[in-house]
LOVEXLO-74137 format. One record per atom (N, C-alpha, C): residue in one letter; x, y, z; atom name. Coordinates in Angstrom, 2 decimals. Example, Ala and Ser with C-alpha at 12.3 -4.5 7.8 and 13.67 -1.06 7.14 Angstrom:
2
code | c1 | c2 | c3 | site
A | 13.19 | -5.69 | 7.80 | N
A | 12.30 | -4.50 | 7.80 | CA
A | 13.20 | -3.30 | 7.80 | C
S | 12.85 | -2.25 | 7.08 | N
S | 13.67 | -1.06 | 7.14 | CA
S | 12.90 | 0.03 | 7.87 | C
***
This chain:
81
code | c1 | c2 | c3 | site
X | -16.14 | 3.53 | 1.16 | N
X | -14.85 | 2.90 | 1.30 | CA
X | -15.03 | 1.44 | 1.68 | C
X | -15.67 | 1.18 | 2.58 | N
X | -16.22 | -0.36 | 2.96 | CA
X | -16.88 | -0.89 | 2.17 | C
X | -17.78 | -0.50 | 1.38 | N
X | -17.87 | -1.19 | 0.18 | CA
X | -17.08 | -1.43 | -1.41 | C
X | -16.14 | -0.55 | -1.23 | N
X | -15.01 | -0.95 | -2.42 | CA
X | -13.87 | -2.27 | -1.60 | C
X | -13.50 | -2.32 | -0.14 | N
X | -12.89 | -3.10 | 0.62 | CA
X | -13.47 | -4.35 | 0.36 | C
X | -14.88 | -4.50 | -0.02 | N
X | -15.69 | -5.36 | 0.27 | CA
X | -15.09 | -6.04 | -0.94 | C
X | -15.56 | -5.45 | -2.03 | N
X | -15.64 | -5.71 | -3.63 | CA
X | -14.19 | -6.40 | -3.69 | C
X | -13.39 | -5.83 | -3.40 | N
X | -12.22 | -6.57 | -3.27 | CA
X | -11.72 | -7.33 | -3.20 | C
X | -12.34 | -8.23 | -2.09 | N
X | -12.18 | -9.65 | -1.41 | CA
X | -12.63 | -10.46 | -3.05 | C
X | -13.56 | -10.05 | -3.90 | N
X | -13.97 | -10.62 | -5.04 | CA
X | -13.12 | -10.56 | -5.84 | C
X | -12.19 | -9.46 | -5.88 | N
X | -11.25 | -9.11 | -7.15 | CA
X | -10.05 | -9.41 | -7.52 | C
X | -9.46 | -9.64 | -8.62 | N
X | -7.99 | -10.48 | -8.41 | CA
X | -7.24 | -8.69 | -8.32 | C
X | -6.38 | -9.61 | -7.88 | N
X | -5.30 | -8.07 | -7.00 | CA
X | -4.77 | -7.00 | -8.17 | C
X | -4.77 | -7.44 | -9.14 | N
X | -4.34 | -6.46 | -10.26 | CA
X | -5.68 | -5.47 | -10.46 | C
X | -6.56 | -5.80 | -10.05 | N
X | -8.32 | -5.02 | -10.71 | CA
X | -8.35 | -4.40 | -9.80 | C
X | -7.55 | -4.25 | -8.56 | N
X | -8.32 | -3.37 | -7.51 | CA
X | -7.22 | -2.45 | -7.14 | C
X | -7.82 | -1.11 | -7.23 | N
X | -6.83 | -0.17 | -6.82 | CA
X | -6.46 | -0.06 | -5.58 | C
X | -5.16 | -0.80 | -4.50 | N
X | -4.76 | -1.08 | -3.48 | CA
X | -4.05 | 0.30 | -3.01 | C
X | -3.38 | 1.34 | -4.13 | N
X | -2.76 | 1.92 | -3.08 | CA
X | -3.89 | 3.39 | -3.62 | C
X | -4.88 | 3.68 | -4.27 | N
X | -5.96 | 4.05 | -3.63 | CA
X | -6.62 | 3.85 | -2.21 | C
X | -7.05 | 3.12 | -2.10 | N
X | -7.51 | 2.48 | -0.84 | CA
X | -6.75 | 2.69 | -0.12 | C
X | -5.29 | 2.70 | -0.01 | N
X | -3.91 | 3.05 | 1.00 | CA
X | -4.42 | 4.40 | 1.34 | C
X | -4.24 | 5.16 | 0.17 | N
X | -4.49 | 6.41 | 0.51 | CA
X | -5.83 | 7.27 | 1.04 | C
X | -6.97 | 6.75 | 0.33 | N
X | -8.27 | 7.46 | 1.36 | CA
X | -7.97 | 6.58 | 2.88 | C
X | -7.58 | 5.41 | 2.82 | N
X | -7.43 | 5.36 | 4.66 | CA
X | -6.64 | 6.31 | 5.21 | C
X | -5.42 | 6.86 | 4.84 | N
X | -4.31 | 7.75 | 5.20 | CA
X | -5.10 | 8.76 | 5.33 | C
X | -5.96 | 9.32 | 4.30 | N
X | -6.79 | 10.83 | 4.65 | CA
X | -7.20 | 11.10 | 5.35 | C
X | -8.13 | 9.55 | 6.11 | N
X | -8.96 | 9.61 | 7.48 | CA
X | -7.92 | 9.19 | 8.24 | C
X | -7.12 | 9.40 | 8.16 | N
X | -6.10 | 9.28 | 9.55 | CA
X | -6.22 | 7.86 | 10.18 | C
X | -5.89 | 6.76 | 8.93 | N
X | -6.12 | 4.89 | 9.50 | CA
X | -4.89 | 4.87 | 9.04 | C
X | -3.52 | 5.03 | 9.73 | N
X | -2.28 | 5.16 | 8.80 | CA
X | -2.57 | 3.39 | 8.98 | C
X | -2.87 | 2.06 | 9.96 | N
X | -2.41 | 0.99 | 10.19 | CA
X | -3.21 | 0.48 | 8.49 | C
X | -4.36 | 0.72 | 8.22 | N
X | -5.07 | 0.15 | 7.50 | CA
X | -4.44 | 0.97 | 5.86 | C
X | -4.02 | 1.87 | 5.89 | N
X | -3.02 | 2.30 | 5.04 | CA
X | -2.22 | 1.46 | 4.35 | C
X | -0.98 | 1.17 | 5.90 | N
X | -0.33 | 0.07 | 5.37 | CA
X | -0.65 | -0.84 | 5.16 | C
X | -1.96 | -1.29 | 5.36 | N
X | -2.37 | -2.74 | 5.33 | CA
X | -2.60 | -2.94 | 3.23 | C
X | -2.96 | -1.87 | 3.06 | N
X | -3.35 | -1.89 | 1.71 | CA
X | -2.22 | -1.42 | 0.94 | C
X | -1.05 | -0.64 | 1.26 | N
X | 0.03 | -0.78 | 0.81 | CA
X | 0.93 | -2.05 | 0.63 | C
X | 1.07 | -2.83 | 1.49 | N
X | 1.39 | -4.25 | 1.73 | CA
X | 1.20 | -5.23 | 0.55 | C
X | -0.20 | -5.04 | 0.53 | N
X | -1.61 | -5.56 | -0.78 | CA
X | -0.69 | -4.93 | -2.19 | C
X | -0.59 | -3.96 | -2.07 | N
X | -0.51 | -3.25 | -3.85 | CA
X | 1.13 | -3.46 | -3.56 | C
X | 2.35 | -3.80 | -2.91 | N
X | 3.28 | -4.32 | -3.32 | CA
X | 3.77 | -5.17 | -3.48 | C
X | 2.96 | -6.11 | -2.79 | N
X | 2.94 | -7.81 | -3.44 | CA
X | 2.43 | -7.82 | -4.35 | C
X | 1.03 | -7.73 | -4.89 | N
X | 0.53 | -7.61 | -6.09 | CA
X | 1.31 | -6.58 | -7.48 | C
X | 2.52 | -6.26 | -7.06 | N
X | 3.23 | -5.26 | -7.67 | CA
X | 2.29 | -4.07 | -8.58 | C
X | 1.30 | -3.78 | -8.30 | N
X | 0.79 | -2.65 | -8.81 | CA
X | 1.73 | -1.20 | -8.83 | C
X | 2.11 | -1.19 | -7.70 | N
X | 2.77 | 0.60 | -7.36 | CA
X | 3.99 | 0.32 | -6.67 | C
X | 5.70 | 0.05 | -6.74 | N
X | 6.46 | 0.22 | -6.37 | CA
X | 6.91 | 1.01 | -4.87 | C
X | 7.41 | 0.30 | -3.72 | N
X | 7.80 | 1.44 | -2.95 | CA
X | 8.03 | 2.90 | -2.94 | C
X | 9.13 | 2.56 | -4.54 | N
X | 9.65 | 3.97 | -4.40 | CA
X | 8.80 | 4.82 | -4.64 | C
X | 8.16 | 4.48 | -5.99 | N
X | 7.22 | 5.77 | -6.25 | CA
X | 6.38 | 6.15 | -4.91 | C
X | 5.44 | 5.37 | -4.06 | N
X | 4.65 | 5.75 | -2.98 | CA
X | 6.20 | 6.72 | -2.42 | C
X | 7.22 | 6.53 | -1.95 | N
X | 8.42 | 7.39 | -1.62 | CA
X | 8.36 | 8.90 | -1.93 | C
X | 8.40 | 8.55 | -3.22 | N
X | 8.69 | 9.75 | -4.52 | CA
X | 6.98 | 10.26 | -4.37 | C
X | 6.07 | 10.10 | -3.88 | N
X | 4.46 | 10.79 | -4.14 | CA
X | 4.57 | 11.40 | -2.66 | C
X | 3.98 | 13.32 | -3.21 | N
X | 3.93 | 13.63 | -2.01 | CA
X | 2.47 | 13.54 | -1.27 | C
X | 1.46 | 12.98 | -1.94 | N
X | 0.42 | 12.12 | -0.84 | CA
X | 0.47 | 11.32 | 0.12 | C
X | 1.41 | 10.53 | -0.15 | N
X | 2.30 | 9.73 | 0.92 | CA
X | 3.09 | 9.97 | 1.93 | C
X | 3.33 | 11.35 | 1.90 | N
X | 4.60 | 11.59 | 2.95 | CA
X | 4.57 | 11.93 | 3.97 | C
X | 3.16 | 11.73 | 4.81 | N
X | 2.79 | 11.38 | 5.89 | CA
X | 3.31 | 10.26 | 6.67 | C
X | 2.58 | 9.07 | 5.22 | N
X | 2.90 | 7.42 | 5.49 | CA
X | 4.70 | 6.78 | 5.54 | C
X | 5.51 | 7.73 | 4.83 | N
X | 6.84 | 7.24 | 4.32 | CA
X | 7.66 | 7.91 | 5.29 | C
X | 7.04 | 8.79 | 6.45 | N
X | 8.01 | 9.05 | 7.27 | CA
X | 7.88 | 8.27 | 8.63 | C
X | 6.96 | 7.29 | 8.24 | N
X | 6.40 | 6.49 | 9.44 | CA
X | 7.84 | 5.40 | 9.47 | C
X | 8.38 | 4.64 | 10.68 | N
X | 9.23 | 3.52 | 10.52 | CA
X | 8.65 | 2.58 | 10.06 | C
X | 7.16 | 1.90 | 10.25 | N
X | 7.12 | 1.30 | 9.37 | CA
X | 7.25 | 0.93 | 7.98 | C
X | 7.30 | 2.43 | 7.29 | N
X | 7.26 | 2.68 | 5.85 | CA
X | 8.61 | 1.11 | 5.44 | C
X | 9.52 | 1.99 | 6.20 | N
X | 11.04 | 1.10 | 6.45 | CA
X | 10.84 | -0.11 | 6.28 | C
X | 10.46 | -0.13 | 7.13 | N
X | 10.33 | -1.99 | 7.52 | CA
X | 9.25 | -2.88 | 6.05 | C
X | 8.41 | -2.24 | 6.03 | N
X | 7.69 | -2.28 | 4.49 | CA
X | 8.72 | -2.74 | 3.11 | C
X | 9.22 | -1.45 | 3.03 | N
X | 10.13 | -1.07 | 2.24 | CA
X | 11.34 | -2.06 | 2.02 | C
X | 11.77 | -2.61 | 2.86 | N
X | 12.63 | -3.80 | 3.29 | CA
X | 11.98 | -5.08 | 3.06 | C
X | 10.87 | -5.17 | 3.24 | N
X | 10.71 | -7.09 | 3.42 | CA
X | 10.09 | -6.85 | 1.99 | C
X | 9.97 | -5.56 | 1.01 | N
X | 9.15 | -6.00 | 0.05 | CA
X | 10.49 | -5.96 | -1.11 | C
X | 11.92 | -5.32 | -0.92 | N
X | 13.00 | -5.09 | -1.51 | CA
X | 13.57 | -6.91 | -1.76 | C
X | 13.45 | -7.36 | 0.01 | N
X | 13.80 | -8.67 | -0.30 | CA
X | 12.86 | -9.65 | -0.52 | C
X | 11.89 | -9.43 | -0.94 | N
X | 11.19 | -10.49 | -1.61 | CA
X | 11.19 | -10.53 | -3.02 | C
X | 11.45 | -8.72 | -3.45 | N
X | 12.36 | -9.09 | -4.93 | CA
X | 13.36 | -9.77 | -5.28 | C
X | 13.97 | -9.85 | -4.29 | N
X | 15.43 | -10.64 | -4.29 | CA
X | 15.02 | -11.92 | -4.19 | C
X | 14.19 | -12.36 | -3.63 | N
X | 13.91 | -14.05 | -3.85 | CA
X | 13.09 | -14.57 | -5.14 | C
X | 12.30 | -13.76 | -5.94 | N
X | 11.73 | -13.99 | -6.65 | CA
X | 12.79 | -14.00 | -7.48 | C
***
């Protein structure tokens, strides 16, 4: 896992699977580093809120308040774009 994190830092954000990486952190129970890579793959628009919503791999992470708060600043940054 630390070495695909690594590889990353090299990769433009579309080449790297971000909400992979969301999710093996979630497995080992890193929900913060989770979101950290969720964050990553919805700016880079790879994977939509909702769907992570709508996936039940996630529904650990989407009942978290942060999910919310996520979910919100990434709704209105569609709105500014």
């Amino acid at each position: 896992m630390r070495e695909c994190e690594e590889a990353s830092a090299h990769e433009r954000a579309e080449d790297v699977n971000q909400e992979a990486l969301a999710l093996i952190h979630l497995r080992f129970g890193n929900k913060d580093r989770a979101f950290e890579w969720l964050e990553k793959a919805f700016e880079a628009r790879t994977i939509t809120p909702f769907l992570v919503k709508l996936h039940p791999y996630f529904d650990e992470i989407t009942s978290d308040p942060r999910f919310d708060e996520l979910l919100k600043k990434t709704v209105r940054s569609l709105g500014a774009a």
